[in-house]
C-alpha positions as CSV (number, residue, x, y, z in Angstrom):
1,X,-18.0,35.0,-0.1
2,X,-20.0,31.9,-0.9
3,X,-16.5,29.8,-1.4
4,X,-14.4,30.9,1.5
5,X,-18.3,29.5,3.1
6,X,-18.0,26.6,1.5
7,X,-13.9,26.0,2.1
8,X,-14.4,26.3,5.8
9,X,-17.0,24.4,6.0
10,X,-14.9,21.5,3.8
11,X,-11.9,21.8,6.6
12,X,-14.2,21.2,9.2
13,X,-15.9,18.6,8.0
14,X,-12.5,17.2,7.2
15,X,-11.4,17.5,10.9
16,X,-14.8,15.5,11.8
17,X,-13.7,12.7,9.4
18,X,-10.0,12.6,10.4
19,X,-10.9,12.4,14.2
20,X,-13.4,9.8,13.1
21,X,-11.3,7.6,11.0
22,X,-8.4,7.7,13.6
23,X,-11.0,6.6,16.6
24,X,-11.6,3.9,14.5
25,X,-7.9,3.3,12.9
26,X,-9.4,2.3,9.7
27,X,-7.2,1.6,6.9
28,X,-6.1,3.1,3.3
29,X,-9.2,2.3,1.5
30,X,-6.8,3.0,-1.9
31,X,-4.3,0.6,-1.0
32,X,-6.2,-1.5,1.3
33,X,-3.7,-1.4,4.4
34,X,-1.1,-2.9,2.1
35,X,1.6,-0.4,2.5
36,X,0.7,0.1,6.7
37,X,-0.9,1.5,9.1
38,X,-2.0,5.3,8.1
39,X,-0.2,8.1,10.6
40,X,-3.0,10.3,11.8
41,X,-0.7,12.0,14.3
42,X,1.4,13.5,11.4
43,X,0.7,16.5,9.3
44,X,-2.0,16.3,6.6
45,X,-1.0,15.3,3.6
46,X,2.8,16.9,3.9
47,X,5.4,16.3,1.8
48,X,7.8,13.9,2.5
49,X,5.4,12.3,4.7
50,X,3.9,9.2,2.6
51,X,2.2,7.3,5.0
52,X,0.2,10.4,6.7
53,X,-3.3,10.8,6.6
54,X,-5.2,12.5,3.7
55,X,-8.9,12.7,3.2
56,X,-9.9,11.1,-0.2
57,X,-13.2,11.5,-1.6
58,X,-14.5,7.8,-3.3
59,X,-15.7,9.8,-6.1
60,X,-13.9,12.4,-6.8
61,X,-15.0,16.1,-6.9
62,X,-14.1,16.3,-10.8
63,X,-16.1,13.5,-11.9
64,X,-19.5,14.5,-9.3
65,X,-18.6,13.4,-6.2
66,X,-19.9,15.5,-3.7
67,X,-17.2,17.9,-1.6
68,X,-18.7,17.9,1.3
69,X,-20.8,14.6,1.7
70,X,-19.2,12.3,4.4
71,X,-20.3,9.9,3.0
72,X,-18.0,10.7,0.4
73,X,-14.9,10.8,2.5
74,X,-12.3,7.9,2.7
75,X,-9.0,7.7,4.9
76,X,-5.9,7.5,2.5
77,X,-2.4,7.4,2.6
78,X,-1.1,10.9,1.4
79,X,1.3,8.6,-1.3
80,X,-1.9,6.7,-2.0
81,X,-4.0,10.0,-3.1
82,X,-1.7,11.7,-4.7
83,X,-1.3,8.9,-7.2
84,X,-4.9,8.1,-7.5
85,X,-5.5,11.7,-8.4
86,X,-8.6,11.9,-9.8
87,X,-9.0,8.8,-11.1
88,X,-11.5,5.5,-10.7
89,X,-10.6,4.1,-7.8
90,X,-10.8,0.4,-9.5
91,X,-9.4,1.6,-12.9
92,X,-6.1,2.3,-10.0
93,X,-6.0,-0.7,-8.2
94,X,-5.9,-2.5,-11.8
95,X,-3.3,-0.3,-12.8
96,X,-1.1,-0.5,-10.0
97,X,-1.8,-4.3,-9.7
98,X,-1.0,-4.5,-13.4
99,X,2.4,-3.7,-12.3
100,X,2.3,-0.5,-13.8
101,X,4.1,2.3,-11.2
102,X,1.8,4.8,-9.3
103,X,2.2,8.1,-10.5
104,X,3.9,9.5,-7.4
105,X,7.1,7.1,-8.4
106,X,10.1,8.8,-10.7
107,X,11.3,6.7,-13.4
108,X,15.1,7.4,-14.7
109,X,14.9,8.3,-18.5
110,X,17.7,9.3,-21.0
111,X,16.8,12.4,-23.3
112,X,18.7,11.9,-26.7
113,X,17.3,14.7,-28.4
114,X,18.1,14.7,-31.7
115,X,21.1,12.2,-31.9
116,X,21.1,8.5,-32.1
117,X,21.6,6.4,-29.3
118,X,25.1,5.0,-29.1
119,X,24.2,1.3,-29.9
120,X,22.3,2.6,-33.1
121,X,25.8,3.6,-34.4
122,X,26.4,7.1,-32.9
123,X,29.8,7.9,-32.4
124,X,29.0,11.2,-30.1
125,X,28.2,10.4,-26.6
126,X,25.4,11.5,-25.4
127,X,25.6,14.5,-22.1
128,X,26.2,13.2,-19.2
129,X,25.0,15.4,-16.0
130,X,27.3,15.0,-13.2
């Protein structure tokens, strides 16, 4: 009983920030407004919608930051918090600005298994997924 208490009263305190933030327009505080303006018309946080708004919390929830503090609250690109996770938010901005990828980008990788690479002198090509 106590958490469905406590997860209603997180969604309406997240409406209260998300009408707040958009009055104000205020920026990604993750990326700093570097990747655009954040959509607050546009679903929370969908998929396949990057630059909507998601509610971050500055400290995050695992590390204890407080759920429902406002003062805890931060607008975010949904891309932006998804790749932050649950990390520090300067330990991020050093690794994305170490031009290290964001976790919410897919890198291309080979798997080889157990063979050699062809350039290590492998005659069997490796399998090829068309």
């Amino acid at each position: 009983m106590a958490l469905n208490r406590q997860h209603r009263t997180f969604r309406e305190r997240r409406n209260v920030a998300k009408r707040m933030f958009a009055k104000q327009n205020a920026p990604c505080h993750i990326c700093q407004g570097k990747l655009g303006p954040i959509h607050y018309d546009g679903d929370e946080g969908k998929v396949g919608m990057p630059l909507s708004f998601d509610l971050d919390h500055k400290v995050p929830v695992s590390k204890g930051g407080s759920l429902l503090d406002l003062n805890n609250f931060a607008a975010s690109h949904a891309r932006c918090n998804r790749g932050r996770q649950d990390t520090d938010l300067d330990e991020y901005r050093a690794k994305v600005n170490g031009q290290q990828k964001p976790s919410t980008q897919f890198r291309r990788t080979t798997y080889w298994g157990n063979m050699k690479p062809p350039h290590e002198g492998n005659s069997i090509p490796p399998f090829k997924w068309y």
